[in-house]
MARROVO-202097 format. One record per residue (C-alpha): x, y, z. Coordinates in nm, 4 decimals, padded with zeros to 6 digits. Example, Ala and Ser with C-alpha at 12.3 -4.5 7.8 and 13.67 -1.06 7.14 Angstrom:
% MARROVO-202097
<<01.2300, -00.4500, 00.7800>>;
<<01.3670, -00.1060, 00.7140>>;
***
This chain:
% MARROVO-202097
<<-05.2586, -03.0675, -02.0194>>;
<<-05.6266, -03.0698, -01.8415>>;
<<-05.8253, -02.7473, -01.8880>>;
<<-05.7772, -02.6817, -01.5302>>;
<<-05.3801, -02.7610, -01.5218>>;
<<-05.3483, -02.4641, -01.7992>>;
<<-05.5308, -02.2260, -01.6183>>;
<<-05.3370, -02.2485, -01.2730>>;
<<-05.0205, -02.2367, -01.4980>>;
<<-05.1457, -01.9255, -01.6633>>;
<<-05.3048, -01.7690, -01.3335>>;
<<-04.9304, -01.8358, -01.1854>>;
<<-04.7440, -01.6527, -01.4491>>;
<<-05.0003, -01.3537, -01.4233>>;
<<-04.9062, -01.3675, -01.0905>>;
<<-04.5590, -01.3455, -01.1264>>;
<<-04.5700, -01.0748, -01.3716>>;
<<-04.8081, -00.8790, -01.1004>>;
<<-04.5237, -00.9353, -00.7978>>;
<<-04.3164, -00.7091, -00.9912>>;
<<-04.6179, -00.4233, -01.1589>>;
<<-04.7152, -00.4038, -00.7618>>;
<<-04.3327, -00.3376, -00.6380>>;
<<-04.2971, -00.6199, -00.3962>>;
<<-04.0670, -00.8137, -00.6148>>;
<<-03.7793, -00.7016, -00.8434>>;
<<-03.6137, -00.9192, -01.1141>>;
<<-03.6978, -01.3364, -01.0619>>;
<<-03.5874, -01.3053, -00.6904>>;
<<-03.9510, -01.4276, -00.6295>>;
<<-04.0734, -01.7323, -00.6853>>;
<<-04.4997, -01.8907, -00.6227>>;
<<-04.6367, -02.2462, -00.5919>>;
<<-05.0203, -02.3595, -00.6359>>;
<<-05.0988, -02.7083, -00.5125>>;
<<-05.1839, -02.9255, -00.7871>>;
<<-05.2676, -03.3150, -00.8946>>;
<<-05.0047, -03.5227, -00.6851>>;
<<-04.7910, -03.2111, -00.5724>>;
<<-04.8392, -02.8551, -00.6838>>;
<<-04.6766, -02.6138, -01.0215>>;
<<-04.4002, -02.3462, -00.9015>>;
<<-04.2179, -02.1301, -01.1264>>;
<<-03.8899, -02.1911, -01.2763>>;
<<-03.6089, -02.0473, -01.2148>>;
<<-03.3969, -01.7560, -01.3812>>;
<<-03.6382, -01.7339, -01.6554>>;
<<-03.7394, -01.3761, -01.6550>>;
<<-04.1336, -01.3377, -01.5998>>;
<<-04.2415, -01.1364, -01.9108>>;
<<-04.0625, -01.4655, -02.1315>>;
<<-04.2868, -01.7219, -01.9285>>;
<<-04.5008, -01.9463, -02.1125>>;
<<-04.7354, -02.2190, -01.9429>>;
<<-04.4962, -02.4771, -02.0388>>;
<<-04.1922, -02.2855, -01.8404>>;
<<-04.4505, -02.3744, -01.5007>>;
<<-04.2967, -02.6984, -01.3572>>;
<<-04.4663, -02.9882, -01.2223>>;
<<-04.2801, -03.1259, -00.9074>>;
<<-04.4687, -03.4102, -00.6762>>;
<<-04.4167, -03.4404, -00.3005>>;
<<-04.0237, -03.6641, -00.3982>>;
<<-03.9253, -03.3422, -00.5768>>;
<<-03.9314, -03.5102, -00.8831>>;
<<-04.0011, -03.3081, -01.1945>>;
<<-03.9759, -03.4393, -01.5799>>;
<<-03.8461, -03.2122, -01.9123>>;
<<-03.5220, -03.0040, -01.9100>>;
<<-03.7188, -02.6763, -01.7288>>;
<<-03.5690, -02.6614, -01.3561>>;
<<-03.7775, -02.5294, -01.0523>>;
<<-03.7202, -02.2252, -00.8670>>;
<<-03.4130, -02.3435, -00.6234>>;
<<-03.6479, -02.2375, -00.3047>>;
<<-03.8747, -02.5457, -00.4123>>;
<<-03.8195, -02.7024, -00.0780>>;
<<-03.9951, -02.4530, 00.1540>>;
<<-04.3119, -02.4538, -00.0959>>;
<<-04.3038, -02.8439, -00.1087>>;
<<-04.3182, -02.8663, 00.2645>>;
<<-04.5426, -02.5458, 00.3329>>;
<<-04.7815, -02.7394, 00.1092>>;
<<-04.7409, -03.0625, 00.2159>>;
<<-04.7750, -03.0051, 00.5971>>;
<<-05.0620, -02.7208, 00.5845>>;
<<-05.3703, -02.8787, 00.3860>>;
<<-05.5279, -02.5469, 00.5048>>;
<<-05.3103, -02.3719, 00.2064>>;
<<-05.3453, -02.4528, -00.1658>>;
<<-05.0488, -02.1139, -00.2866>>;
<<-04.7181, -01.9564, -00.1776>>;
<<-04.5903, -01.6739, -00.2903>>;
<<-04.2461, -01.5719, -00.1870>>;
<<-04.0804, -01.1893, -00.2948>>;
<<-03.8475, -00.9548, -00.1697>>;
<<-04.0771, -00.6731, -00.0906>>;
<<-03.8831, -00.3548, 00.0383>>;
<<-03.9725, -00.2632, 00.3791>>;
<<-04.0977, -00.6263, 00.4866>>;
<<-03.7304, -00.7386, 00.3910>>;
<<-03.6154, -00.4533, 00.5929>>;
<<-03.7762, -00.5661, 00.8839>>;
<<-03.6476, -00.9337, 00.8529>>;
<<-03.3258, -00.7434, 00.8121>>;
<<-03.3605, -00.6252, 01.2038>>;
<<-03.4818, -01.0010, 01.2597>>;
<<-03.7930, -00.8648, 01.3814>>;
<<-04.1814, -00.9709, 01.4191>>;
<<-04.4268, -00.7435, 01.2824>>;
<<-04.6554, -00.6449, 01.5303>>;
<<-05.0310, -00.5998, 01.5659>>;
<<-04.9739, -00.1907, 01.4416>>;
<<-05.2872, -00.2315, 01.2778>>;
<<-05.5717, -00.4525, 01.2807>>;
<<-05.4678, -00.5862, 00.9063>>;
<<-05.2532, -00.8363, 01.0846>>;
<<-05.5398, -01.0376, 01.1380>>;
<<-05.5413, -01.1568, 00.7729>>;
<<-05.1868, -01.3265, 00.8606>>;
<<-05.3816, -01.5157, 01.0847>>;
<<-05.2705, -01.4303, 01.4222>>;
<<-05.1242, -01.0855, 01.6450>>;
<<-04.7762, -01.0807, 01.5060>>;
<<-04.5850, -01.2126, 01.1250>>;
<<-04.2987, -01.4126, 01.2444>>;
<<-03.9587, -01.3690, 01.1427>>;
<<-03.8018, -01.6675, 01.0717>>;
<<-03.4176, -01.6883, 01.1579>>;
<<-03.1638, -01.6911, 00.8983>>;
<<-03.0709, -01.9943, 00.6804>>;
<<-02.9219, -01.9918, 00.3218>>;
<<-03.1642, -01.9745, 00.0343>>;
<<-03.3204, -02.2962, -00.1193>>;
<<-03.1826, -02.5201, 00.1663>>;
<<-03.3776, -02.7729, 00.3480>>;
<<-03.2897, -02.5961, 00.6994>>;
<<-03.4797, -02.2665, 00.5841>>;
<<-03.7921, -02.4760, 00.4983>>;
<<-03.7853, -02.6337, 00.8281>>;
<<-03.7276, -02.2798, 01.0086>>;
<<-04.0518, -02.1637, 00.7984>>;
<<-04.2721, -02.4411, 00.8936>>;
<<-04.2115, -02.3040, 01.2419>>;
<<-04.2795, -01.9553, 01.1845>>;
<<-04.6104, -02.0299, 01.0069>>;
<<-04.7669, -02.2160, 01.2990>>;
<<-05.1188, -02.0681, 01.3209>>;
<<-05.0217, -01.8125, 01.0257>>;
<<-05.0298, -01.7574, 00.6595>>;
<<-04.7044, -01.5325, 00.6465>>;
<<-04.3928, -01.4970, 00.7703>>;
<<-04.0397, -01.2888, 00.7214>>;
<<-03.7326, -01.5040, 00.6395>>;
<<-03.4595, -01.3014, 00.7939>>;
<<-03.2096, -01.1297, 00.5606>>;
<<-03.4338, -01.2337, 00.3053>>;
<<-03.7765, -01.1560, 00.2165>>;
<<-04.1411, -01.2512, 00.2809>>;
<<-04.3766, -01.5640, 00.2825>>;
<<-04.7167, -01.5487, 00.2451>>;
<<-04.9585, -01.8410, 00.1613>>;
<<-05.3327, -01.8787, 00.0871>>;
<<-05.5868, -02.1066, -00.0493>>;
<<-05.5753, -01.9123, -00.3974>>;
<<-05.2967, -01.7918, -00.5522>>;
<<-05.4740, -01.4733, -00.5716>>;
<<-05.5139, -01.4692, -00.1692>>;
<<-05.1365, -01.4870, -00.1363>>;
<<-05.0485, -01.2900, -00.3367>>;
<<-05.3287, -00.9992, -00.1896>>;
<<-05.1846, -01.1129, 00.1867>>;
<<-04.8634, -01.0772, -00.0015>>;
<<-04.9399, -00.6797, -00.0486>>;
<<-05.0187, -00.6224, 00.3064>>;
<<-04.7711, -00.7663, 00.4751>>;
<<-04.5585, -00.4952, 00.2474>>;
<<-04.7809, -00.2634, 00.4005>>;
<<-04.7994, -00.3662, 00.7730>>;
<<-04.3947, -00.3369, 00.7390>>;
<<-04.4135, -00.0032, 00.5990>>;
<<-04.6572, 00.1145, 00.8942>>;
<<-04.4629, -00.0331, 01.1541>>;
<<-04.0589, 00.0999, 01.0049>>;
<<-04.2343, 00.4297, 00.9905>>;
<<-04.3344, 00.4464, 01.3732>>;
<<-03.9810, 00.3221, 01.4579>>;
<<-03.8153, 00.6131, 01.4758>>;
<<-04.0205, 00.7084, 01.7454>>;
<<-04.0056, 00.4058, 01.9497>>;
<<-04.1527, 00.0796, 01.9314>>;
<<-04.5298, 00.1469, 01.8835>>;
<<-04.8439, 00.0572, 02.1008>>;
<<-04.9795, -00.2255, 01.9307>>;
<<-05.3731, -00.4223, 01.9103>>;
<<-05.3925, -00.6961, 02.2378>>;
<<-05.4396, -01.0500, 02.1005>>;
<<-05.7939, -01.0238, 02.2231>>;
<<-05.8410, -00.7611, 01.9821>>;
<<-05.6829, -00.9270, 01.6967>>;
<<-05.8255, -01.2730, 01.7783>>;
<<-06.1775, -01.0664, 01.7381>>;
<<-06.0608, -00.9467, 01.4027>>;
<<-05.9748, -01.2683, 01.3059>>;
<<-06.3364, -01.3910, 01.3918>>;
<<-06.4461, -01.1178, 01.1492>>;
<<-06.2386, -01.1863, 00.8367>>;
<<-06.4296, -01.5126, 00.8195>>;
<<-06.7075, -01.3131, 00.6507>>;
<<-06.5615, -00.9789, 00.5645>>;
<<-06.6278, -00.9037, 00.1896>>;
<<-06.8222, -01.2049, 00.1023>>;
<<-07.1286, -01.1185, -00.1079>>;
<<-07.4296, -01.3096, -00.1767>>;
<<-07.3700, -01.6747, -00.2834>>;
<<-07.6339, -01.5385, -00.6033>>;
<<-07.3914, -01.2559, -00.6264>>;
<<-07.0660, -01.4089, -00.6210>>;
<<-07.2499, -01.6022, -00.9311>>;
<<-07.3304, -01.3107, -01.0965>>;
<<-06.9228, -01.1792, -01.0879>>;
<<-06.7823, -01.5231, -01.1904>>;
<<-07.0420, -01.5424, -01.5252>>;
<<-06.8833, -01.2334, -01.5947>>;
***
């Protein structure tokens, strides 16, 4: 195992463990995915995340195929073919998150309530109709609700978001939990006014450099 392989294995389990410390995951309902060699590392499944090692972290290439006795999380498919079909996006992370479930429980969008949306990449997070967990026809139903996006609601299920780190999604993860939690909160009063896609397509222009330092900065942080 390269130097590099071990690290995105242990960055992955950190990860996993942090879904749950942050409260948008419960239990192993969630599952994450970094790209990787000839296919990408996703976390197994059923094995609970505080009894993860780096050798739990399955392989899988772009066939599926996997080698040792560890099986993948069973929602492997949609993380093969997010990652397959969207070069743009090297993670997935995939939880449960309360209120952002809720929503894909109404089999709602969420809205541009605030201008946060912008980091999903577009004016609304799509909420991808209903298919049973871990089948092929939910990963094709995904694939169309992250056109032009790096999130999306599963409905009756939970939450998608994807980035080019692990770290990303798992950030965009957090605010789509929060965008949810704005927008359920409003309901009661009626569906809220929301940002024009003008505005949000603005936004979007400015995330490109929002909280980028210095390239002799950013240096400075990674030496440590």
């Amino acid at each position: 195992m390269s130097d590099l392989e071990l690290k995105l294995r242990t960055e992955l389990i950190e990860a996993c463990r942090a879904m749950n410390g942050l409260g948008i995951n419960k239990g192993t309902a969630g599952n994450i995915s970094v790209r990787h060699g000839d296919g990408f590392l996703i976390s197994p499944t059923g094995i609970p995340y505080d009894k993860l090692v780096p050798e739990h972290v399955v392989q899988m290439n772009w066939d599926a195929e996997y080698e040792g006795d560890v099986r993948p999380s069973s929602e492997w498919r949609f993380h093969r073919d997010i990652l397959r079909s969207r070069p743009d996006l090297n993670a997935v992370v995939h939880t449960h998150s309360t209120n952002a479930t809720s929503v894909s429980i109404l089999n709602k969008d969420i809205p541009a309530v605030h201008y946060a949306i912008a980091a999903a990449g577009g004016p609304t997070i799509r909420c991808a109709p209903y298919e049973i967990f871990g089948s092929q026809e939910l990963a094709d139903r995904i694939l169309v609700a992250l056109e032009g996006r790096r999130a999306c609601l599963l409905a009756h299920h939970g939450v998608i978001a994807a980035h080019v780190s692990i770290g990303r999604a798992l950030s965009l993860a957090v605010s789509v939990e929060e965008l949810a939690t704005h927008y359920l909160n409003c309901l009661p009063m009626g569906e809220p006014p929301v940002l024009t896609d003008v505005q949000i397509a603005d936004v979007v222009e400015k995330f490109k450099t929002y909280g980028q330092q210095s390239e002799a900065t950013e240096r400075a942080l990674k030496a440590g």
